[in-house]
C-alpha angles and dihedrals in degrees: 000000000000106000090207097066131058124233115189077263101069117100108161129110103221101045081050092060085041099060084067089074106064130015116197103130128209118228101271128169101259105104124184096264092066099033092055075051097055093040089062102048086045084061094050094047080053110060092033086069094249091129095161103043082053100055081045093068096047098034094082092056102045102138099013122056119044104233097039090047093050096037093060085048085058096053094045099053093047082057092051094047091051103054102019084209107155093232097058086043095056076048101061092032091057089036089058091047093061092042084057095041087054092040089054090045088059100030115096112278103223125216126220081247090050096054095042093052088047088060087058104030153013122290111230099232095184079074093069125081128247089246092050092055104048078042096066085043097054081042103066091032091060088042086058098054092046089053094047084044085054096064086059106022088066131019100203119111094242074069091077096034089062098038089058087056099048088053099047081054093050090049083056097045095049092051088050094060086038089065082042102059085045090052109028121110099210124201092192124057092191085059095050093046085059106046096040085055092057102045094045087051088046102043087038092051095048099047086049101043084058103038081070110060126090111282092245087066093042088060103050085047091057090053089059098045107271130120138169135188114182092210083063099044092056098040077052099048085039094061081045087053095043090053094081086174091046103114083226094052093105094049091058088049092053084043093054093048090043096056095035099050112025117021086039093058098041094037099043154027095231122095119242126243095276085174087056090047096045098051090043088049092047091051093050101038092065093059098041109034104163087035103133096207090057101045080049099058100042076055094054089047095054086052095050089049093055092252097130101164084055103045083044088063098038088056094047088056103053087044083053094039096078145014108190099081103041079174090074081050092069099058087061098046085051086049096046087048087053100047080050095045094057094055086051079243084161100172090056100042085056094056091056088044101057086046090058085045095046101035108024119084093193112097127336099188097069091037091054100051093041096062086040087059096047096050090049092057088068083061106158079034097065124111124214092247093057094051079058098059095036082060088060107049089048085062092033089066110082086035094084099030098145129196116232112188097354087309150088129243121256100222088043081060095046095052088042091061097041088050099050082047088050080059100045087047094062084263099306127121116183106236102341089171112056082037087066087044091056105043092044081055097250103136091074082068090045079057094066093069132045097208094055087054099052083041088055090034097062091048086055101049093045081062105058093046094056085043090059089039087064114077114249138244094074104152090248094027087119093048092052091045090048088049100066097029086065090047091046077045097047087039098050089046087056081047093061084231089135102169088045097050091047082058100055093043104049075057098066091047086049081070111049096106094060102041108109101197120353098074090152085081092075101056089034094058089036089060087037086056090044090050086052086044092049095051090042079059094236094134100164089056098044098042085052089054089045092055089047092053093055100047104030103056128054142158095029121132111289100003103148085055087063089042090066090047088052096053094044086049095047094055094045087055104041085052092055086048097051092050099046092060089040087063091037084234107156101210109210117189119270114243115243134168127232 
């Protein structure tokens, strides 16, 4: 027997890390019937929290048979992703090499003749097997997620250089079986489920992903071939959600929720579909009742609706509902901080805070000056003891700045500068917290609720006044000013107080000049005044401060996370524009009273 390759035989460890080697696999008596099978019941293992028992089903075929080899990829890489430890990310990378070593083994081998035949005229694709087909699919799939690994997996700059590639080759890939699903005659409708899954969640996630990113970047992407249309995207990653049979199905689901729930809400100022959400939820939940994604998510929906008591109790489920990733832990604990956080339940807040610090690997800076911040919201309420301890933290801070892929994080950035300035203040930072709120897009949750935003409000307010009760001339006296102005500005929007927001805000720009360190403040509030403009219904004024915003600041702290909001925001209100126009509708402002 051939030590490179598994049979279901094969038990030990070390042959299993072997076969990753080298992928040449013997005849064996897994066709792709059964494996697509498998695969499937190894998804719903998955999701349903039986980890083990997952891994169980798809253990026996590594390296020899497609969708066990790249299902354990899969899992891998999830793993990877979670806890970004080096020795889980040298697992899934190994574990996607041998997924693209066994897809090329199966994929067509092409001639000259063949490629040179491709470049004048169609390829036939009924001449190519079954095998060869789903081959070419698990292959640029596999290809994606070792691209995505590069980024973390190195931090030279020959990484990206080869992650691009790979990339480019999976777009390729993905367009190829793209032309295959329109031209294909199938014999097999299972097959064809399958496979048509798998290209509409490739070819919908790519058009979204890049449908996302700053139009600079969009530009240089199309000159190298790429292009992406979100309407597409999402009409693409709809068909893979209507195929409930579709082996992919559940990844469009995850992709729906994801984009709906999460990059909506931090790259944009839009809602999500919480219909959409809550239909799809309510689906999934009743198959997999105990699945921790999903009790996450229902979770993340209630949040984002303002229902903070339930959210609370979702998150705290699909931390109970399973022990064998801690890691998965963690993203509840950082939701349950936040719903406190928006109550000002500081005490809680904190506890959830102090878990992430003690338990998460992921980044320490921002844990530490996050439950420095909270603790700093409880001011007169705070013991000697726990100065102390928020002293600690602070220095604590750029202690643990980390490089991912050759580069800091932004927010790490971000916590490492607002903890040297605690120190220069004579350890003082004016709201911490609800600065963190706000930059991580939160007040948009506070809005669903009137009584959030009076809570916030007052805050607010009892700041100002003790900022105006302390004689000026202090050296960051105008950042701190600026600070809670934009926050007045970003709560009376929520507050759908328009004329009084605009105030506040054209007083933070009133400052720029004088403000020493904090000169986010200035495109932040720009994009927060265009968002007022726009549902005043005044376009051609917010779209001119938007651009302004974009072009006229640059090397301030996150800016590449307002970039993505103003490009979000740009294409909404062009759109509106367009169709305005389209409709020959003249928008006039609504009145409002201060």
């Amino acid at each position: 027997m051939d030590d490179n390759h598994l049979t279901p035989d094969d038990d030990n460890d070390d042959e299993f890390e072997d076969a990753y080697d080298t992928v040449v696999p013997r005849a064996s008596s897994m066709d792709l019937h059964r494996a697509l099978q498998e695969a499937k019941i190894a998804v719903n293992l998955f999701f349903n929290n039986q980890f083990q028992d997952a891994w169980d089903v798809l253990k026996p075929w590594v390296g020899t048979s497609m969708y066990h080899t790249v299902g354990n990829s899969v899992f891998h890489f999830l793993e990877a992703v979670l806890t970004f430890e080096p020795a889980n990310i040298q697992k899934a990378s190994d574990a996607l090499k041998c997924s693209m070593n066994l897809c090329n083994y199966y994929r067509k081998k092409n001639t000259f003749s063949d490629s040179l035949g491709k470049m004048v005229k169609r390829i036939n694709y009924d001449h190519y097997s079954t095998e060869e087909i789903h081959a070419e699919l698990c292959y640029a799939e596999s290809l994606l997620l070792k691209a995505m690994l590069t980024f973390i997996e190195d931090e030279t700059l020959v990484s990206f250089i080869k992650a691009g590639l790979k990339i480019r080759s999976c777009f390729t890939s993905y367009k190829d079986c793209q032309t295959i699903l329109n031209t294909k005659h199938w014999n097999n409708e299972s097959h064809e489920v399958h496979f048509e899954s798998g290209v509409r969640m490739g070819i919908g996630a790519f058009n979204l992903m890049i449908s996302l990113l700053p139009s600079r970047v969009i530009k240089l992407l199309e000159f190298i071939g790429f292009s992406g249309s979100k309407e597409l995207g999402m009409n693409e990653l709809f068909k893979c959600y209507n195929l409930d049979e579709g082996l992919r199905h559940i990844l469009s689901v995850l992709t729906l929720l994801t984009y709906n729930l999460i990059v909506v809400y931090v790259l944009s100022h839009c809602d999500g579909d919480l219909q959409l959400c809550d239909e799809i939820l309510t689906k999934q939940l009743k198959i997999y009742p105990n699945g921790a994604w999903f009790l996450y998510f229902k979770g993340r929906l209630e949040f984002m609706r303002g229902n903070i008591v339930e959210s609370g109790e979702w998150y705290i489920k699909s931390w109970k509902s399973q022990s064998v990733w801690p890691q998965f832990h963690h993203l509840c604990f950082w939701e349950l901080m936040w719903t406190r956080a928006v109550v000002q339940d500081w005490d809680d807040a904190c506890k959830y805070a102090d878990m992430l610090l003690k338990e998460s690997k992921w980044s320490r800076t921002i844990y530490s000056y996050q439950k420095a911040t909270i603790m700093l919201m409880k001011k007169d309420n705070i013991s000697e003891e726990q100065k102390k301890e928020i002293n600690e933290l602070m220095s604590n801070v750029p202690k643990y700045k980390q490089r991912i892929a050759g580069k800091s994080l932004p927010m790490e950035k971000f916590c490492i500068k607002k903890s040297e300035r605690y120190f220069a203040q004579d350890k003082k930072l004016v709201l911490p917290a609800l600065e963190l709120v706000f930059v991580w897009n939160l007040f948009k949750v506070i809005g669903k609720k009137w009584d959030f935003c009076i809570t916030v409000y007052k805050v607010i307010e009892r700041t100002l006044r003790e900022l105006d009760s302390v004689s000026a001339g202090g050296p960051y006296d105008a950042d701190n000013r600026a600070l809670v102005l934009l926050l007045k500005g970003a709560c009376l929007h929520q507050m759908k107080k328009p004329l009084q927001a605009e105030e506040a805000l054209e007083s933070v720009l009133s400052l720029e000049k004088k403000i020493k360190d904090d000169n986010y403040l200035i495109p932040y509030a720009l994009v927060e005044l265009a968002m007022i403009h726009h549902e005043q219904g005044d376009m051609t004024r917010a779209l001119q401060i938007l651009e302004d915003a974009k072009k006229n600041y640059t090397g301030y702290s996150l800016e590449s996370r307002l970039h993505f909001q103003i490009h979000s925001a740009l294409l909404e209100f062009n759109n509106d524009k367009k169709r305005t126009v389209e409709n020959g509708v003249k928008i006039t402002k609504p009145s409002s009273s201060k």
